[in-house]
N, C-alpha and C positions, 0 to 999 in steps of 0.2 A: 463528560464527552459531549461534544455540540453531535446536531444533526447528522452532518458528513459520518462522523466517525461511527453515529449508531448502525447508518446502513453500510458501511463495510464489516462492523459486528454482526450482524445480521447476516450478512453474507459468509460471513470466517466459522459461522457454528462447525460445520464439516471440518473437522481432525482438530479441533483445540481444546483441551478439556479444561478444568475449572481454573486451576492455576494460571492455565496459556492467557484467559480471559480478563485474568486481576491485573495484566502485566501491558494489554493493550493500551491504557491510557500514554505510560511512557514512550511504546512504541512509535503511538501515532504523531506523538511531540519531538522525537527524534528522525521521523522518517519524513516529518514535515519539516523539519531544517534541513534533512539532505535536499528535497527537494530544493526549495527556497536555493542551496546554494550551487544545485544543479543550473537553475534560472539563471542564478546573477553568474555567473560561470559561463553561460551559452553553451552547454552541453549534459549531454543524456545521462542518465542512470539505468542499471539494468536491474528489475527486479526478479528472483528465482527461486526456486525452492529446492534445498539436495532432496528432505524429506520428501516421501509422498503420501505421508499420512497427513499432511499439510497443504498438501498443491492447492486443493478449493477454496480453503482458507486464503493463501498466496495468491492465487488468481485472481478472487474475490477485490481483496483489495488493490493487487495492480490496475485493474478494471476500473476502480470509483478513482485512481489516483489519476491515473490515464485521459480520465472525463476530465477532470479538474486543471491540470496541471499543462495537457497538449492539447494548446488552443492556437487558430490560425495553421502559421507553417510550422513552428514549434514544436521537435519529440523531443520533450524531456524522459519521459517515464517511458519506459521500456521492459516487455515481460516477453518472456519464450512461449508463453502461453500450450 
């Protein structure tokens, strides 16, 4: 995992346990291709959470994706927060 994705680990501790953990790496590589094809697309995604033993974890990372991803006038990433 580069930089970016240790500080959404870091942020996702609240409701993930060990397993949830081993499974991040592929997450972050699929959820950066949606991204990515949110962009070349010209429109938004929405991220959510049904669980809420999850939401901080969810938040966490809408939040760093949000940083990265909605720059200028551009909402790509979108969370209910």
């Amino acid at each position: 995992m580069n930089e970016f994705h240790l500080r959404i680990a870091a942020g996702c501790g609240a409701g993930l346990t060990t397993d949830d953990t081993q499974h991040l790496p592929k997450f972050f590589e699929r959820l950066a291709a949606l991204n990515e094809c949110a962009n070349e697309c010209n429109t938004s995604m929405l991220i959510d959470a049904e669980q809420t033993y999850m939401q901080a974890a969810i938040d966490s990372l809408a939040m760093q994706y949000c940083r990265q991803y909605n720059v200028g006038n551009k909402q790509i990433v979108l969370n209910t927060f």
